[in-house]
N, C-alpha and C positions, 0 to 999 in steps of 0.2 A: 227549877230542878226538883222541887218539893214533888210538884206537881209530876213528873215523872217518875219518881220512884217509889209512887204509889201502882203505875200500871204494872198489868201483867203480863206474860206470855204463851202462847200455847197452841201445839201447832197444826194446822188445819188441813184437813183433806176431801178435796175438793177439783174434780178434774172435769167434770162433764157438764159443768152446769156456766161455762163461759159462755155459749151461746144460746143457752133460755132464756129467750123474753128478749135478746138484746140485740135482735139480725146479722144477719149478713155472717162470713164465715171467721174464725177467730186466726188472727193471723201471728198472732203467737204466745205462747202461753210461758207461764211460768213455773222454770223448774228450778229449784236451789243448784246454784253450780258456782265454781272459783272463778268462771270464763265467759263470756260473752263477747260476743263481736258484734256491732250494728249490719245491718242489710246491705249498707255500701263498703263494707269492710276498710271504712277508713277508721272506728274508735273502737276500743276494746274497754270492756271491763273485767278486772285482775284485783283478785285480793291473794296478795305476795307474799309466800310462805315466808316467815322468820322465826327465830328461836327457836327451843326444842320442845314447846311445849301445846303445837300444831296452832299459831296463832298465826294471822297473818293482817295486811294493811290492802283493805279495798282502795282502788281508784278507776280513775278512766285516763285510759290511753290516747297515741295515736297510735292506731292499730301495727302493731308490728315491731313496736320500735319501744325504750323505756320513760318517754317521755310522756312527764303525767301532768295531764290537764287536768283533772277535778282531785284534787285529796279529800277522799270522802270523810275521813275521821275527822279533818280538820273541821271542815263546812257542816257538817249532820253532825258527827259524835259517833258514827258507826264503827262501834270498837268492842271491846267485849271479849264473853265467854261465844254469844252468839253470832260474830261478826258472819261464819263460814254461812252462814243461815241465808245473808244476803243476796237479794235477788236486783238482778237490772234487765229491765225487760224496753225493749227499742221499739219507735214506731214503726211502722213499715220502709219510710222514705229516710229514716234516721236522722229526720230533723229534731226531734222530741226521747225523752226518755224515762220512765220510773223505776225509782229504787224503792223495792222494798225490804224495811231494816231494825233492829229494836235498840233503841237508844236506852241509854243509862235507866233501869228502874231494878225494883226488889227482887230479888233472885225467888219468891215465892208467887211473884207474878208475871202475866204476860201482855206484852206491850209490845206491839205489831205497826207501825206507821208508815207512811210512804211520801215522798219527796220527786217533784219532777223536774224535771231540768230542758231548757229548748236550746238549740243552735241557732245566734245572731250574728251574722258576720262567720266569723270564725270563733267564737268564746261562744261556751257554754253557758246560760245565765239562769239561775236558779228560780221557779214560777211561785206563784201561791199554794202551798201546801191545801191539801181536802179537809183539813182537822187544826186545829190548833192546840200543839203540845201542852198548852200551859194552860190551855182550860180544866177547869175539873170534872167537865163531862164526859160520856162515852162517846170519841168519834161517831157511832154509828147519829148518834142525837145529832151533831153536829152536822155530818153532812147529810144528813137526810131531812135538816130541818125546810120545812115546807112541802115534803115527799112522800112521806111515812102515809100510810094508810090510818084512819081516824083510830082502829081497833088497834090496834098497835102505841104501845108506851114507853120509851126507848128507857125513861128513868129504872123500871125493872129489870135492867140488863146490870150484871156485877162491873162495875169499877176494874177489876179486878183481875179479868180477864179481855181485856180493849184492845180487839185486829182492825184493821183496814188493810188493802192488798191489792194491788193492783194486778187484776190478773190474764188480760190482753189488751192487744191493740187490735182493735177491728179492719181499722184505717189509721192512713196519717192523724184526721182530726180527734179522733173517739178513742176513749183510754176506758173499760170496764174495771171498776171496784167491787170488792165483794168485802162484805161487812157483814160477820156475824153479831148475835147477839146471847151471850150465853148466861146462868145462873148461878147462883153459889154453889151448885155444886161441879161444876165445870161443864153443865149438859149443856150444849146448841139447842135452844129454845127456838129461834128463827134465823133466819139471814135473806143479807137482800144482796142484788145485784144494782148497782148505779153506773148509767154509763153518763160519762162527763164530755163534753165537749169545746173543742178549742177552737179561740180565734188565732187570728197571721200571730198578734199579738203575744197567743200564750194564755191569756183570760180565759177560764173554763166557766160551765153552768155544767149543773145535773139534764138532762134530756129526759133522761127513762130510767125509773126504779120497777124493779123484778122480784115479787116478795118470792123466795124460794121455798115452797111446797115439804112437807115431813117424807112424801113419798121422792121428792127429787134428791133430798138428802140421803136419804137411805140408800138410795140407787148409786149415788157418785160413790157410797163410804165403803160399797159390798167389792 
């Protein structure tokens, strides 16, 4: 928990750069919202207004009805000032799914993670996260390790400000990440795109990393 409430958070804007370098067309992107439905409209994701002080409690549904199969707060810790922030983004066929969400850290930082979850049988069972919370490193190190371009040093990225994001599904198997990497002073120095791939199983690999360009940045931010 140390180890979390040292990261930070901070929020990223980023819309056109889902399908550079990473083929094919993006079959759904991610937008913050309280709602989601999967593609076969059998699960919903609902974070359920309560109190009066706009908080509310993410889960997954069966679509329609109030019966909740995943308590996110319970299983992740998605809870918070930022809970509304949370994103659930479906694969195309709704076998697969990622949350993107900022667990418990310092209110002067930002800490961005994501968690994916597959359909077996009829139970949802939670996969190998991209990062390991409790490292001290910056996810981007982490998943990029053996990816990174030689000129590139993930250690020069702040602590302090650590996204990962899952930001479409291409297809059923392929989930693109986008991981920046920024500076003390909060500036996006680089970002890369990583697209992961799954087996029947649920086991991912990195496939293709996408260093994204100062001019591709500019472009999504304008």
């Amino acid at each position: 928990m140390m180890a979390h409430m040292m990261k930070r958070t901070f929020p990223v804007v980023i819309g056109v750069l889902l399908a550079i370098g990473c083929s094919d067309s993006v079959a759904q992107e991610a937008t913050p919202s309280t709602n989601s439905i999967s593609p076969d409209k059998q699960w919903e994701y609902r974070c359920q207004p309560y109190g009066s002080l706009g908080q509310c409690a993410p889960v997954i549904l069966k679509a329609g009805t109030n019966d909740v199969v995943i308590d996110l707060d319970t299983e992740l810790g998605v809870n918070g000032p930022e809970v509304s922030a949370t994103e659930v983004l479906w694969a195309p066929d709704s076998k697969r799914f990622a949350c993107n969400f900022s667990p418990a850290h310092a209110h002067h930082t930002t800490y961005v993670v994501v968690a994916f979850y597959q359909l077996q049988g009829d139970k949802w069972v939670k996969l190998q996260p991209p990062a390991d919370e409790a490292s001290p490193r910056v996810q981007l190190a982490q998943l990029g390790k053996g990816h990174l371009p030689k000129d590139f040093n993930p250690r020069h990225c702040s602590t302090n400000y650590d996204v990962l994001k899952v930001r479409s599904w291409p297809d059923p198997t392929r989930a693109i990440i986008y991981a920046p990497c920024y500076d003390r002073t909060k500036e996006e120095k680089v970002a890369f795109l990583f697209t992961l791939k799954f087996d029947d199983a649920g086991k991912w690999k990195v496939v293709e990393t996408h260093r994204i360009s100062k001019k591709e940045l500019e472009t999504a931010e304008q």
